[in-house]
N, C-alpha and C positions, 0 to 999 in steps of 0.2 A: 569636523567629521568624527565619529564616536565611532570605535573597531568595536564590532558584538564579538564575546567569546562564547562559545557554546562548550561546553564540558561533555571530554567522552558520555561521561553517565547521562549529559542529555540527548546525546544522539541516540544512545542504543534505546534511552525511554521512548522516545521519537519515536525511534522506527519501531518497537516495539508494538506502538500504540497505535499506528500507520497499520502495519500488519494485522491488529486485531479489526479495524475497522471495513479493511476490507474482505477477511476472516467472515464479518458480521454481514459484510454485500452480497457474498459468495451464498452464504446460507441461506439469505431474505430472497434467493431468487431457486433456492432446494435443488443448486450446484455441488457436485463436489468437486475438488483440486484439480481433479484430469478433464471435466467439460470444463472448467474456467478457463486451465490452460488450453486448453481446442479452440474454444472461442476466440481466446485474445494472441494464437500463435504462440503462446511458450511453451515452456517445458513444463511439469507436474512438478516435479522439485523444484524448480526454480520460483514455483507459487507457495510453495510449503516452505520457501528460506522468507520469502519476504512476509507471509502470515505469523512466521513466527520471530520478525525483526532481523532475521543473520542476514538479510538484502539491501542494502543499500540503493535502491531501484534509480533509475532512470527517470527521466521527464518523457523520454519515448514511450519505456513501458509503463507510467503512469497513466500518459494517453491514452494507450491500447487495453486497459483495463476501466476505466474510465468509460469510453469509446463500448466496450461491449455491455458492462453494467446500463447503458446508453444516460448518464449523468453527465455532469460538467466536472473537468480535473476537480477543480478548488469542492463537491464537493467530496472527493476520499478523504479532502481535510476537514471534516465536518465533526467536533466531537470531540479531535486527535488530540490530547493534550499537548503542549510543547508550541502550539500552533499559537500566532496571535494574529 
């Protein structure tokens, strides 16, 4: 069995990248921060940490974003680099 290490610098690329992508969903549907968060139940900043990677998000709130884009999770990882 092979332990993956992931290096700080590639989480925060990660999430970074995670945040732009759905940044890019948010836009393609001419959303801004506060109807996202209405839609999928958060908060407006709490959509402005994870657009801009300081969130380290959930698999809940993955769903619930996902869930109102009306997509499938896997694809907000569509694009994200870090992803394989």
């Amino acid at each position: 069995m092979m332990l993956l290490m992931i290096s700080e610098h590639e989480e925060d690329r990660f999430l970074k990248n995670l945040g732009l992508r759905v940044r890019q969903l948010r836009r393609a549907h001419g959303w801004s921060q506060e109807k996202l968060a209405q839609q999928c139940g958060l908060h407006r900043t709490y959509i402005g940490g994870v657009e801009r990677g300081e969130r380290n998000i959930s698999a809940v709130n993955l769903l619930k974003i996902a869930t109102t884009f009306d997509i499938f999770i896997g694809d907000l990882f569509l694009d994200v680099e870090g992803v394989q």
